[in-house]
N, C-alpha and C positions, 0 to 999 in steps of 0.2 A: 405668150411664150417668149422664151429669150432668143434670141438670135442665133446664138451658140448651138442650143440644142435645135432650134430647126434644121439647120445644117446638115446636122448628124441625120434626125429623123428622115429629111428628106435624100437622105441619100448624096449631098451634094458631095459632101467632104465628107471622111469614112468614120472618121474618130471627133467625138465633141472636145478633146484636147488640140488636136488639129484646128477645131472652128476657134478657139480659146486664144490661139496662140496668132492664128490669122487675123482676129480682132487685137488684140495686139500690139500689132506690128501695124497694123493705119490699113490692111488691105482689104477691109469688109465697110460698102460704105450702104446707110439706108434711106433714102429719099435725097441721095446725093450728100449725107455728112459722115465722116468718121463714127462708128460707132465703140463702143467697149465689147464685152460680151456678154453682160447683162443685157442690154437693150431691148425694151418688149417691141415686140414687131405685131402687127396685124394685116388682116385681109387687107390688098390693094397695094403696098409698098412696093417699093422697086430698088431690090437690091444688086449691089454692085462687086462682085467679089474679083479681085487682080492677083493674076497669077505673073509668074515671070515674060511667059510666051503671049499675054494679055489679059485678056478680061469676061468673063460673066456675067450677065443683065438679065436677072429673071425678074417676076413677078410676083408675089404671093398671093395664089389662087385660094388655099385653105389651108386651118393648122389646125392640126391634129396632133395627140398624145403619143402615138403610134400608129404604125402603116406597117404594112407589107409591102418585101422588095418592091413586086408585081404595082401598087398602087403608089409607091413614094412620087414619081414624076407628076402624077395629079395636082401635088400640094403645089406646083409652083407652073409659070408659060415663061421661057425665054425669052427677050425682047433681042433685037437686031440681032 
């Protein structure tokens, strides 16, 4: 799955133009590199998303096509 779109699906960021445009801009990083927003990402990675107030360090726990609000948080475990 691309990067982009796990975003979206997982709920993190609301719109996949938002994840699009975060990629971007340098502030989505996956195993510690800049990525684009193609990016295939898999089970295990450890993404890095920077916001102005800081930063985001999850995990990817599972990726799926679709989820429910209720299950999005599944897909991924925040680190620190």
């Amino acid at each position: 799955m691309r990067i982009d779109k796990f975003l979206k699906v997982s709920r993190i960021l609301k719109r996949r133009t938002l994840s699009k445009q975060a990629c971007d801009k340098g502030k989505v990083l996956v195993n510690g590199k800049e990525v684009k927003p193609g990016h295939k990402i898999k089970e295990g990675d450890l993404v890095e998303l920077q916001f102005t107030g800081g930063a985001l360090k999850f995990k990817i726990l599972q990726i799926k096509e679709t989820v429910k609000k209720d299950e999005a948080q599944s897909l991924y475990e925040i680190v620190e």
